[in-house]
C-alpha positions in Angstrom: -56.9 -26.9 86.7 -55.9 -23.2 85.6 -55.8 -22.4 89.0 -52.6 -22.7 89.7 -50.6 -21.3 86.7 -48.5 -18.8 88.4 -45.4 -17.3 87.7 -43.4 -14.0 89.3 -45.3 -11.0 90.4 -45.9 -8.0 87.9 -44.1 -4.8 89.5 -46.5 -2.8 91.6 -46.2 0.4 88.9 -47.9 -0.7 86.1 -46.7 2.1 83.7 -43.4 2.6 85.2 -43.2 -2.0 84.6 -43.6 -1.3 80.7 -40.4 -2.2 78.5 -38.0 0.1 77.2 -38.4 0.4 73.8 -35.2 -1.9 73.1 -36.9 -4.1 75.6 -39.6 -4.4 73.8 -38.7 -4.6 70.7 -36.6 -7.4 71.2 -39.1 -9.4 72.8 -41.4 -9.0 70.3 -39.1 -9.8 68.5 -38.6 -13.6 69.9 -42.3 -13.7 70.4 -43.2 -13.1 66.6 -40.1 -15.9 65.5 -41.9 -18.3 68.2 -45.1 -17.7 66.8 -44.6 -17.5 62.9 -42.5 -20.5 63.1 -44.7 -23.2 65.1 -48.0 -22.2 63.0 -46.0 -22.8 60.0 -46.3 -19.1 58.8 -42.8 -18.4 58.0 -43.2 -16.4 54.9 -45.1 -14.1 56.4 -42.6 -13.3 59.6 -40.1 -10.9 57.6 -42.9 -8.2 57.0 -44.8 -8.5 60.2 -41.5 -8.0 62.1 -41.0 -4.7 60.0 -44.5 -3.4 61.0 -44.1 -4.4 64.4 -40.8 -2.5 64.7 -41.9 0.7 62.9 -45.4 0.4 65.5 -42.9 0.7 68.2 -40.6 3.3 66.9 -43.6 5.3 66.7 -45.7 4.8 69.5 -43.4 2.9 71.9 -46.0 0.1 72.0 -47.9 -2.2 69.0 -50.8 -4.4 68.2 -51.1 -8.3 68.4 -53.3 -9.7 65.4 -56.2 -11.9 66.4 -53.9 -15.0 65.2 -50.8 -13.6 67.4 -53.2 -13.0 70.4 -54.7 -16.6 70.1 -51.5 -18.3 70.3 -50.0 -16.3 72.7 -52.8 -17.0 74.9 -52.8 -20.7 74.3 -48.5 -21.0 74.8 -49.2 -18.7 78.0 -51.3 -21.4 79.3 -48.7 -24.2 78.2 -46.0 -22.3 80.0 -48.1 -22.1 83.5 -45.5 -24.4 85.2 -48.2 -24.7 88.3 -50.6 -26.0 86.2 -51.6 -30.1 85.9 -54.0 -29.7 83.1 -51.8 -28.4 79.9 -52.6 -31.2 78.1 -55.6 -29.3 76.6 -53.7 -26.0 75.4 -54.5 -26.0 72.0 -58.1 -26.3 73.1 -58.3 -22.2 74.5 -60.7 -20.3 72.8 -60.4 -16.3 72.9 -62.6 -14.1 73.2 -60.9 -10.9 71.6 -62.2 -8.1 73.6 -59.6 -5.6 73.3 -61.6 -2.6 71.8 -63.7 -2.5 75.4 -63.0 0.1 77.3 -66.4 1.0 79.7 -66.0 -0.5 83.3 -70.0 -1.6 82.3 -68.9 -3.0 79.6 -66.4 -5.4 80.7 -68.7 -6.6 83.3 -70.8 -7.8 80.8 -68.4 -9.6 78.9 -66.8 -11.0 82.0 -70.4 -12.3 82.3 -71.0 -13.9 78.6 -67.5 -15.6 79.1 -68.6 -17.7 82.2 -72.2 -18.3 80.2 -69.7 -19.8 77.6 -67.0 -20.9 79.1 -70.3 -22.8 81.4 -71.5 -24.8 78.4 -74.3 -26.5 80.7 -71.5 -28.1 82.3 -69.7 -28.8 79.9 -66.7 -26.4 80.5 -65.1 -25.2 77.8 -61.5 -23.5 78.6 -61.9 -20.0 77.7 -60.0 -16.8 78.0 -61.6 -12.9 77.1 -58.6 -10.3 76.5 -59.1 -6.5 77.0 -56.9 -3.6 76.7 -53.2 -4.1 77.3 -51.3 -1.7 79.1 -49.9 1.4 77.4 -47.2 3.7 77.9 -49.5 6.7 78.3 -52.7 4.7 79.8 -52.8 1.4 82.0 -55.2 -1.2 81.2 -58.3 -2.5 83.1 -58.4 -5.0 85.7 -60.5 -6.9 88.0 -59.8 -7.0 91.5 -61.1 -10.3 92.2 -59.0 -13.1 92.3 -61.3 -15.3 90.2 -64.6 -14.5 88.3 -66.6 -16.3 91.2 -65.7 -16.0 94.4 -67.7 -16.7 97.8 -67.5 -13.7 100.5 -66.1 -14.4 103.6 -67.8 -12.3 106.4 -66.2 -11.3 109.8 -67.7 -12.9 113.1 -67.7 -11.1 116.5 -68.5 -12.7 119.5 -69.9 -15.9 117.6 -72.0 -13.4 115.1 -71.7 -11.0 112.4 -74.5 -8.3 111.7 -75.2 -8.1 108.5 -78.9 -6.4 107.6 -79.7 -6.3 110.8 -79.7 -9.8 111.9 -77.0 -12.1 113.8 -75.2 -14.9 111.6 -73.8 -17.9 113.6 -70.1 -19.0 113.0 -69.9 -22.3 111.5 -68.2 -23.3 114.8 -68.0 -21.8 117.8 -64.3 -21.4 117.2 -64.5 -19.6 114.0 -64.2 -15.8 112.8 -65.8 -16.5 109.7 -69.0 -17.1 107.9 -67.8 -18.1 104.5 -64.4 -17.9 102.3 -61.7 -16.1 105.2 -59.7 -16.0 102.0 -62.0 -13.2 100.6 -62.1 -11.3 103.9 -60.6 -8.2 102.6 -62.3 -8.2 99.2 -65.7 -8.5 100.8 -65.0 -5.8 103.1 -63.5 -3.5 99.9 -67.1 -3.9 98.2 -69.1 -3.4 101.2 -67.7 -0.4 101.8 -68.3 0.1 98.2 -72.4 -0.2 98.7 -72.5 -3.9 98.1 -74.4 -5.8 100.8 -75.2 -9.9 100.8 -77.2 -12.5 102.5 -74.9 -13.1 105.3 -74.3 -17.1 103.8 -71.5 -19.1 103.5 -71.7 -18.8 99.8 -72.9 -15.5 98.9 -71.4 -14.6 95.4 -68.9 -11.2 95.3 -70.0 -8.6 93.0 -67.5 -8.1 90.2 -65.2 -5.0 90.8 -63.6 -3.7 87.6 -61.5 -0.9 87.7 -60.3 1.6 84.4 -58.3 4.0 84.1 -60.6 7.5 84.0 -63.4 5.6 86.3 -64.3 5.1 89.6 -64.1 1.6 90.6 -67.1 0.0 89.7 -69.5 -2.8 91.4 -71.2 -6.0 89.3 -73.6 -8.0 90.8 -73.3 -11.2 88.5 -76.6 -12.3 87.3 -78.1 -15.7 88.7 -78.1 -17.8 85.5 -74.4 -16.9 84.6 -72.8 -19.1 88.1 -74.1 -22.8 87.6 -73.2 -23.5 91.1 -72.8 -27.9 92.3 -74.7 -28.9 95.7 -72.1 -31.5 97.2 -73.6 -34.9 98.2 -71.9 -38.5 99.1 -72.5 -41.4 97.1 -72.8 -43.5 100.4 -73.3 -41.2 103.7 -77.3 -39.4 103.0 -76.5 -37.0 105.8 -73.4 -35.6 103.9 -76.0 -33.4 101.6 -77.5 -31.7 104.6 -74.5 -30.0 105.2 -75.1 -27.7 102.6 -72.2 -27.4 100.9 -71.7 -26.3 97.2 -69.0 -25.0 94.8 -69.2 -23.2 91.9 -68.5 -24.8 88.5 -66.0 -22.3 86.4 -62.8 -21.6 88.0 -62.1 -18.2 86.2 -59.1 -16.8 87.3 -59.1 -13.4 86.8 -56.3 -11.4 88.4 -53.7 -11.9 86.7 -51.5 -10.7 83.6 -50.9 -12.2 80.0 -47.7 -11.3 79.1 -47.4 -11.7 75.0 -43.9 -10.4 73.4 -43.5 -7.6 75.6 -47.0 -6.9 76.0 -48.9 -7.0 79.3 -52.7 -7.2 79.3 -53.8 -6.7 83.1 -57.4 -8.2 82.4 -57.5 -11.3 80.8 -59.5 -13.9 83.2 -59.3 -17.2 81.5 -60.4 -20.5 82.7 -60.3 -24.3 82.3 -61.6 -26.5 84.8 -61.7 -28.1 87.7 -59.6 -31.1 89.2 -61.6 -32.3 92.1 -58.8 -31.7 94.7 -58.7 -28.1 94.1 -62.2 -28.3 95.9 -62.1 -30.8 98.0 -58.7 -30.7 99.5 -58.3 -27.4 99.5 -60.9 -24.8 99.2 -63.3 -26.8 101.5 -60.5 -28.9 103.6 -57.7 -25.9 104.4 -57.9 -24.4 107.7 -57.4 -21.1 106.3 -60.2 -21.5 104.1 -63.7 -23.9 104.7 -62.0 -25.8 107.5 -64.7 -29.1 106.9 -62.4 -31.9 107.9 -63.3 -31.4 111.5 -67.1 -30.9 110.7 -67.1 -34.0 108.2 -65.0 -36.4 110.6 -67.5 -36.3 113.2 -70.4 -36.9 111.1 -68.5 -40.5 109.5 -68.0 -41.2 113.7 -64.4 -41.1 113.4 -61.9 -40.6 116.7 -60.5 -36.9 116.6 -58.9 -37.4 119.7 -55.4 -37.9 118.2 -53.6 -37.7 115.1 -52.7 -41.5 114.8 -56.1 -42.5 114.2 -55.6 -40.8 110.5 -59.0 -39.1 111.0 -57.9 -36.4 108.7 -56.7 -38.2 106.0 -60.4 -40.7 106.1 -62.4 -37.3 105.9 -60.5 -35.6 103.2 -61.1 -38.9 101.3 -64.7 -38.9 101.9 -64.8 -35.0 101.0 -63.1 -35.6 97.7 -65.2 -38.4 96.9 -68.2 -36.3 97.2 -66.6 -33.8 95.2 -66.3 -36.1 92.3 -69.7 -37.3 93.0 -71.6 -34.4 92.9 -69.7 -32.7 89.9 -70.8 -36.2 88.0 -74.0 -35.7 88.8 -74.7 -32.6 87.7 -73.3 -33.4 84.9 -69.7 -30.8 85.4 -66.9 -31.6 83.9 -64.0 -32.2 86.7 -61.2 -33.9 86.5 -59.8 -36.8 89.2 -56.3 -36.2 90.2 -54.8 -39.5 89.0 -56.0 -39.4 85.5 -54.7 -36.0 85.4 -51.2 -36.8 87.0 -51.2 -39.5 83.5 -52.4 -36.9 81.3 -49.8 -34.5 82.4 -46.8 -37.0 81.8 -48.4 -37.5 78.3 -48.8 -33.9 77.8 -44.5 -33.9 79.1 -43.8 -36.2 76.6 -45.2 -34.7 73.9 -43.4 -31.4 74.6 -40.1 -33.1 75.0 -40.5 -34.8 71.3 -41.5 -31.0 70.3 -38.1 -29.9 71.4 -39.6 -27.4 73.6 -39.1 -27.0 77.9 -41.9 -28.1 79.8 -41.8 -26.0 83.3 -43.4 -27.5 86.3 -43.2 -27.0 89.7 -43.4 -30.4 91.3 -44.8 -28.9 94.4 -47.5 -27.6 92.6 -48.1 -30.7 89.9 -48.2 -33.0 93.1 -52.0 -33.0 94.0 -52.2 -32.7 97.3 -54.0 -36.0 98.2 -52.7 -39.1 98.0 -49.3 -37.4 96.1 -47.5 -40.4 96.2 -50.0 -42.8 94.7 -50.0 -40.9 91.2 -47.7 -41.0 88.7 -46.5 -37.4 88.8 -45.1 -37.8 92.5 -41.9 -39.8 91.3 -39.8 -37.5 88.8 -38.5 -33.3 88.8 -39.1 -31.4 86.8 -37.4 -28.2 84.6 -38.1 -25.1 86.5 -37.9 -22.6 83.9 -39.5 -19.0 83.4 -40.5 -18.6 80.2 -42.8 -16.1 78.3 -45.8 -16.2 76.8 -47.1 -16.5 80.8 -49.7 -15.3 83.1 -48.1 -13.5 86.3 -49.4 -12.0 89.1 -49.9 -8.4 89.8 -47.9 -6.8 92.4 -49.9 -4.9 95.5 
């Protein structure tokens, strides 16, 4: 359900994008009056906001506390206008990892958070911070677009070579083995050494890049990706497809901006609402493409559109989704409780006082939109910090 919290794009120049001191001062400013004053810490806001403005009359940056940090974190997530599932906010746990520096290093703690955030399936919305960006020294990041990610291999003539054997194309019309959204980052860490299996759901290595390093490759160990084999509660020959999806949707490329601060590596997750999965990461034609390959194995007419063969397999797709993750044991969410829990989670910021952003768009799931309860009101629109933005080119 984190997937989708995304506001504007950071500026391609990371150190050139940091705030003029007047800038920043006055947004840390807000941020510290936001903060002090909803965890009831008022009496302490008068002398933090003197240390804070000496900091950046000195250095041209400062330091969030663990406390600042933690609730930034969480309001960034309660800010994500794209994002059903901010009901949970206050739920975030941080991992503080700001003092990490070595590209090894955050590998490894990119790896402990999906063993926690995992929790044997019992998902627990987590987000690790690392270095913010500095005026004299950018912060890490991670190039990959979320912590787990499948690699998405070219085809050639109905193959792709990979260790010296030929891989069929899912269909004969296809370019791709795997994810074609992860084309170009499978190709980046090939060319970095990285070789896979050639699968439809070979794991990407980690890259991390750091300022002072080269960029470096992670292989992320087995027993840190609980991965969910898909199966159909009524249709047996739906599990010899072979289809699975990961569990933790870790997003991992983008940047927490707290009072003026912007830390480039902060992958955070929550998880899952089954229609991210199973309408579109397995259903888009840009990405898995199944509808076609599910549709003929329920015997439905493809011949023409008014038959609604589309809309019977992406049914059937999402209900193995939900299936499957219930089985295993994964916490997923179904898109019609969610669309309720998001109104609830609207009303509750409305009696707060406070602006709820949402992109209706994005809050709409994209099956049966106009069945849940979200589909039939707009929504404020507003960009508001704490927030997690992209990162430009």
């Amino acid at each position: 359900m984190f997937r989708h919290a995304i506001r504007q794009r950071c500026p391609g120049d990371r150190l050139s994008s940091l705030a003029s001191i007047e800038e920043l001062s006055d947004e840390a400013d807000r941020f510290l009056h936001q903060c002090y004053t909803e965890l009831d810490r008022t009496a302490e806001l008068p002398a933090r906001r003197r240390a804070v403005a000496a900091a950046i009359r000195a250095d041209a940056t400062y330091d969030h506390t663990f406390a600042e940090l933690e609730y930034g974190a969480r309001v960034a997530w309660r800010n994500s206008s794209r994002c059903i599932g901010r009901l949970y906010w206050q739920s975030l746990r941080l991992r503080d990892r700001r003092a990490t520096e070595r590209p090894l290093r955050i590998a490894e703690e990119c790896v402990g958070h999906l063993r926690e955030a995992t929790n044997d399936g019992r998902i627990r919305p987590t987000i690790t911070v690392f270095a913010p960006d500095r005026p004299d020294r950018p912060g890490p990041r991670i190039r990959n677009e979320q912590l787990i990610r499948y690699a998405g291999y070219r085809v050639d003539d109905g193959g792709a070579s990979e260790h010296g054997k030929t891989l069929p194309a899912p269909r004969a019309q296809s370019s791709t083995v795997g994810d074609p959204r992860n084309i170009d980052l499978t190709d980046s860490v090939r060319a970095l050494g990285w070789y896979g299996h050639g699968t439809a759901f070979d794991i990407l290595p980690l890259v991390i890049e750091a300022d002072g390093y080269r960029p470096y490759v992670h292989v992320l160990p087995q027993d840190c990706v609980l991965e969910v084999p898909l199966s159909h509660p009524r249709h047996p020959w739906f599990a010899d497809l072979g289809i699975r999806w990961h569990a933790v949707p870790a997003i991992s490329d983008m940047c927490l901006e707290i009072g003026g601060l912007h830390y480039s590596c902060a992958p955070f997750n929550g998880w899952y609402m089954g229609t991210e999965i199973g309408s579109r990461n397995l259903a888009d034609a840009d990405r898995y493409d199944l509808l076609p390959t599910v549709a003929a194995n329920l015997g439905l007419d493809t011949t023409t559109d008014r038959t609604l063969w589309r809309d019977r397999a992406l049914v059937e797709l999402n209900v193995a989704v939900l299936h499957s993750y219930e089985q295993a044991g994964v916490t997923i969410a179904d898109h019609h409780s969610e669309a309720h829990r998001f109104l609830k989670h609207v009303a509750k910021e409305e009696r707060a006082g406070r602006v709820c952003p949402a992109e209706w768009s994005w809050i709409v799931p994209p099956l049966s939109g106009g069945a849940t309860a979200v589909f039939h009101r707009y929504y404020d629109e507003a960009d508001v910090r704490p927030n997690f933005v992209r990162h430009g080119p």
